[in-house]
C-alpha positions as CSV (number, residue, x, y, z in Angstrom):
1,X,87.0,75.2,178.5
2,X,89.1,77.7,176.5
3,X,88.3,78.3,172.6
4,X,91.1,77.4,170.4
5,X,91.6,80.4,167.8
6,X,91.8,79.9,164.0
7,X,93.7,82.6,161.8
8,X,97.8,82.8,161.3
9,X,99.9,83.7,163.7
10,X,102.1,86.9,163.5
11,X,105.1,85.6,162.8
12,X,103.6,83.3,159.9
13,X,102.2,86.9,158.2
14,X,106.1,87.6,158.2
15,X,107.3,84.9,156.7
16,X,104.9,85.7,153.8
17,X,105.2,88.9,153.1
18,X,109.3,88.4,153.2
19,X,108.7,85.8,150.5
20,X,106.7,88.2,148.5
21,X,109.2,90.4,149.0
22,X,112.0,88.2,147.9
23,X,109.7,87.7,144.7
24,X,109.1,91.2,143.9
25,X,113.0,92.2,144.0
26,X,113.6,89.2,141.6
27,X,111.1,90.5,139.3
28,X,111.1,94.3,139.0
29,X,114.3,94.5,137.8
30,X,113.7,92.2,134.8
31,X,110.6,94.2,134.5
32,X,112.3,98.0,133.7
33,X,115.0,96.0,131.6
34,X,112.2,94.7,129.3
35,X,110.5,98.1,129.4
36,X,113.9,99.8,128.1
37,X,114.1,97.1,125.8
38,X,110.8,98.1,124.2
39,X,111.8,101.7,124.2
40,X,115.0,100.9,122.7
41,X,112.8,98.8,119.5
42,X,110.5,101.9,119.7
43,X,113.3,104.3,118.9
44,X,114.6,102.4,116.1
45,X,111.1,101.7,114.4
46,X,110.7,105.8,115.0
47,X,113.8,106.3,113.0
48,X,113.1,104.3,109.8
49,X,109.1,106.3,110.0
50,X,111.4,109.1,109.9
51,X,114.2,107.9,107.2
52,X,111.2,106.9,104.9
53,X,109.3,110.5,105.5
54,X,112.4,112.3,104.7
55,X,112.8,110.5,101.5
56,X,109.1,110.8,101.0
57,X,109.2,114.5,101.3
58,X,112.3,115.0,99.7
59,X,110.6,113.1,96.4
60,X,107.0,114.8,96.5
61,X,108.3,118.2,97.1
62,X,111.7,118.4,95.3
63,X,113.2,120.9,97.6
64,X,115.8,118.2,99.3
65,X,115.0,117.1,102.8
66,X,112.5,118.8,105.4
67,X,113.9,121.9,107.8
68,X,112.4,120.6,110.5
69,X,110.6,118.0,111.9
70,X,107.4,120.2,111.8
71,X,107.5,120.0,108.3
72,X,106.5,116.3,108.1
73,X,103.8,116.9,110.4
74,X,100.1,116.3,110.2
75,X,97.9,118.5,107.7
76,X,94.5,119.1,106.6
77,X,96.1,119.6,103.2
78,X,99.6,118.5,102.7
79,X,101.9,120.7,101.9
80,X,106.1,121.4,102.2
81,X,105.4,123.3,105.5
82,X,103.4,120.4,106.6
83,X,103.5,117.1,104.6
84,X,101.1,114.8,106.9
85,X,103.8,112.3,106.8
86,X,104.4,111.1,110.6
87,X,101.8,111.4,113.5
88,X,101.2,114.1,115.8
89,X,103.4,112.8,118.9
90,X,106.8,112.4,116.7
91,X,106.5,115.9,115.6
92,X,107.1,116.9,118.7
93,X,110.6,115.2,118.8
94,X,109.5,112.5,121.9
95,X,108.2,109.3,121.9
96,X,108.7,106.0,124.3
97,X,111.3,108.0,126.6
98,X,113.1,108.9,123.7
99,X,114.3,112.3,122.0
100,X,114.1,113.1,118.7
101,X,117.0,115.7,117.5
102,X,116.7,116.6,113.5
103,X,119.2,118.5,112.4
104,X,119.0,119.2,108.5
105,X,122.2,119.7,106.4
106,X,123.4,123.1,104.9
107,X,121.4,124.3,102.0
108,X,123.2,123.9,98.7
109,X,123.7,126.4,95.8
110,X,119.7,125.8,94.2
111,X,118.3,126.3,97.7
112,X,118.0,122.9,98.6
113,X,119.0,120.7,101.6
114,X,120.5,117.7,100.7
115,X,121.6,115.8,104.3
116,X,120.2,115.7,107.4
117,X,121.1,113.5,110.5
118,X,118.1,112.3,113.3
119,X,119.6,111.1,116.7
120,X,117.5,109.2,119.1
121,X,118.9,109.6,122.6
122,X,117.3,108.1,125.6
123,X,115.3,110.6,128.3
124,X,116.6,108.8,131.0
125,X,118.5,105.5,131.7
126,X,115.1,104.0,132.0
127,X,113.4,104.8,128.8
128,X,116.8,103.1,127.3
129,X,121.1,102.8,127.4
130,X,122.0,102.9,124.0
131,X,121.4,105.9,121.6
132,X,120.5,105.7,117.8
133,X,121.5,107.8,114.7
134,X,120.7,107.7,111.0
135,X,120.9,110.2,108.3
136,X,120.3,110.1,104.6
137,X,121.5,106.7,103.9
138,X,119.3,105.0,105.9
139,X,121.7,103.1,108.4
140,X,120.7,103.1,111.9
141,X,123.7,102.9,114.3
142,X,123.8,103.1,117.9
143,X,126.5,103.7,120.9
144,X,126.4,103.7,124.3
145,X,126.4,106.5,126.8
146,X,126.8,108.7,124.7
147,X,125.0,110.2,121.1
148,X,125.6,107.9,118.1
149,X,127.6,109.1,115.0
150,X,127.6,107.4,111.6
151,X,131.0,105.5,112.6
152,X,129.1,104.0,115.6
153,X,128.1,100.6,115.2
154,X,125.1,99.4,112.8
155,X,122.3,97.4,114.1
């Protein structure tokens, strides 16, 4: 008498790992697209932390706005060349696939600086597609493929 064999048969293995293939291209796409998505709300909560330590800065030290980014930066002792107003990893101008560019305004007639402008532009088209600005007002607009400007559309 011959044994009968128990286990799946070659071409039922194939069958199931297409399937789970079939499943895993449906799914990784929507996967990155909420990762960017995250990156994207990231970036803007980043910007108003910024907007609100600029303002913060520009109230406790009456000098106008910060030079640099470094300037609102984690202290023992605060200070106007380091204020202890955002965290360690946003002083560095990167955070969730996003860059950080703060460029301060021209410094007025008593030595102060009374602009500046942040851009938050994606690292690459995975950390995010659209690109954030504010400045001193405090309105975050955004544009596509390209750096935001205040004329770009508000969120």
């Amino acid at each position: 008498m011959r044994k009968s064999q128990k286990g799946f048969s070659l071409i039922e293995l194939l069958i199931v790992v297409a399937i789970i293939l079939i499943l895993a291209a449906i799914a990784v796409p929507n996967l990155l697209s909420a990762k960017a998505s995250a990156n994207e709300s990231s970036a803007v909560g980043s910007l108003r932390s910024l907007n609100l330590a600029c303002v913060t800065y520009s109230n406790a030290y009456d000098i106008g706005f910060p030079a640099a980014l470094s300037n609102l930066g984690p202290a023992a002792t605060p200070s106007a060349a380091a204020a202890d107003l955002i965290d360690s990893q946003l002083v560095t101008g990167t955070k969730s696939g996003y860059s950080f560019v703060y460029a301060p305004g021209a410094v007025d007639a008593s030595g102060n600086i009374p602009t500046f402008t942040i851009n938050a532009n994606p690292m690459s088209s995975q950390s995010g597609t659209r690109y954030f600005f504010i400045d001193e007002s405090g309105e975050i607009t955004f544009a596509l493929g390209t750096p935001a400007g205040s004329s770009d559309t508000p969120i």
